[in-house]
C-alpha positions in Angstrom: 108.6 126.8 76.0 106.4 127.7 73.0 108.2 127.7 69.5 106.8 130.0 66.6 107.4 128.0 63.8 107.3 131.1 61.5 109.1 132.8 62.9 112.2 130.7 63.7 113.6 128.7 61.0 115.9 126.9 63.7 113.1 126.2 65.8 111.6 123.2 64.0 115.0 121.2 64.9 114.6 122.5 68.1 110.7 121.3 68.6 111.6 118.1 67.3 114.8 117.4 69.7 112.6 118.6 72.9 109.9 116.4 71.8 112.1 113.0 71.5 113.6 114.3 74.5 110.9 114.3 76.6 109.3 111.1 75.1 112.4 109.2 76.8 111.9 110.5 80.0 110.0 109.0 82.6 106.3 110.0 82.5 104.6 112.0 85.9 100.7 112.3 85.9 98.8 113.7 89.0 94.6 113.9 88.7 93.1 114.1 91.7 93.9 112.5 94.2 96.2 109.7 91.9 99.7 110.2 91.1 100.6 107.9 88.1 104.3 107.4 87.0 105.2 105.1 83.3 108.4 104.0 82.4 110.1 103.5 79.4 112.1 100.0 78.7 115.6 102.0 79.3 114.0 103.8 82.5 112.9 100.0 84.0 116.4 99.0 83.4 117.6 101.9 85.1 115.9 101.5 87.9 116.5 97.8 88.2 120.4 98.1 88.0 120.5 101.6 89.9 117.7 101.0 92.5 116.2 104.3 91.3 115.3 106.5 88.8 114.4 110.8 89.1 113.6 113.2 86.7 113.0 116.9 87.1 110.5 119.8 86.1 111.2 123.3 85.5 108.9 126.2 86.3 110.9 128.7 86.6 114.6 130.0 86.4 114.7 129.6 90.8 116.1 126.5 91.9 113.0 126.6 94.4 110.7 126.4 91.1 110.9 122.9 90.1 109.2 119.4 91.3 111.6 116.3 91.2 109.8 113.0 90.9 111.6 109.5 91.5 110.8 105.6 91.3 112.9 103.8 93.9 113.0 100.3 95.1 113.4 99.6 98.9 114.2 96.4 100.6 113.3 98.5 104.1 109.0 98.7 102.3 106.7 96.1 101.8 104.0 98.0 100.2 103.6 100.5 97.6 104.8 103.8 99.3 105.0 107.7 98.7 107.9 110.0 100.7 106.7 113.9 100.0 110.1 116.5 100.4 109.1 119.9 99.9 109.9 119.5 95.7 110.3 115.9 95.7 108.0 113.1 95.4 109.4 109.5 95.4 107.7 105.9 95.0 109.3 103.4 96.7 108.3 99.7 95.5 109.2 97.0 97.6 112.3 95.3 95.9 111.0 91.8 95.0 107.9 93.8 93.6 109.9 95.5 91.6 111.9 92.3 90.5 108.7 90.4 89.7 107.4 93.2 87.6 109.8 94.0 85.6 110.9 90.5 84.6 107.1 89.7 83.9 104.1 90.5 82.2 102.4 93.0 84.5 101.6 95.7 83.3 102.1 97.7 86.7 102.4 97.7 90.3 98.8 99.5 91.9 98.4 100.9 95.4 96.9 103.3 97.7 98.6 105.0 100.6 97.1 106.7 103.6 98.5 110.1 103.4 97.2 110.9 107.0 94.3 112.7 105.3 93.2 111.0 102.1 93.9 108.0 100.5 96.2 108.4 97.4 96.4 105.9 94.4 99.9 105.6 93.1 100.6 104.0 89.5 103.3 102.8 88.5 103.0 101.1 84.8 105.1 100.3 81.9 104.6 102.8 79.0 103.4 100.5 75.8 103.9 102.0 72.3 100.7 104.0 71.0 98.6 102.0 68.6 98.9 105.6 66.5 102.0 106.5 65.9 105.1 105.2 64.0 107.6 103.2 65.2 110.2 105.7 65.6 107.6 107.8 67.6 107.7 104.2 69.9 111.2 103.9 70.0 112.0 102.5 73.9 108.5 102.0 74.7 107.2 98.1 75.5 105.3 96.7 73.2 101.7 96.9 73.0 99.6 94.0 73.8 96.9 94.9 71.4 99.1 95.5 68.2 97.4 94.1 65.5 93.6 95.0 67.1 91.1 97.3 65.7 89.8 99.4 68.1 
């Protein structure tokens, strides 16, 4: 959705509501062959009380034309897994994995999965607040281990 800020004197409110919208939202990045999810403090302790977490892109106005993306813990996995559904992707991280990371440190949980054809490296990492932008721009976001650094 592209705003002309010009044009539309409405449209300012409206690019700044999208953007904190979609700052809260669990992150999805695919490059290559790596699919890379980062969660927010409130998505981790979603996922931690609800056993998973999902999210939802829209292409197009066609149900058929969107990709759904989900973070799940299973007791039934030990490892690090993918499930592909035509328009749904979800990670499954074995439960005490999960527990472990989100109570500690870690940054993330790191794996790759024989897809049959390839290998695929799935991410899964806490987003940390950027070292550039203001704290209202890092509201919900973990804090950064090197705040205070000069890069």
């Amino acid at each position: 959705m592209h705003y002309d800020l010009n044009m539309d004197p409405g449209a300012s409110r409206q690019v700044t509501s999208l953007r904190a919208l979609k700052e809260n939202l669990m992150k999805l990045r695919i490059a290559g062959n790596s699919l890379r999810l980062r969660v927010s403090r409130s998505d981790l302790a979603r996922l931690m009380q609800s056993g998973r977490i999902e999210e939802t892109i829209h292409f197009a106005a066609e149900a058929s034309a969107q990709l759904s993306y989900a973070l799940e813990q299973s007791q039934a996995h030990a490892e690090l897994s993918v499930v592909y559904r035509p328009q749904v992707v979800t990670v499954l991280l074995p439960g005490s994995a999960a527990r472990e990371w989100a109570e500690g440190d870690e940054v993330g949980i790191y794996g790759d999965v024989d897809t049959g054809i390839s290998r695929l490296a799935v991410i899964v990492e806490k987003d940390f607040a950027c070292l550039d932008r203001s704290e209202r721009d890092n509201i919900d976001r973990f804090p950064n281990p090197h705040k205070g650094t000069v890069c």
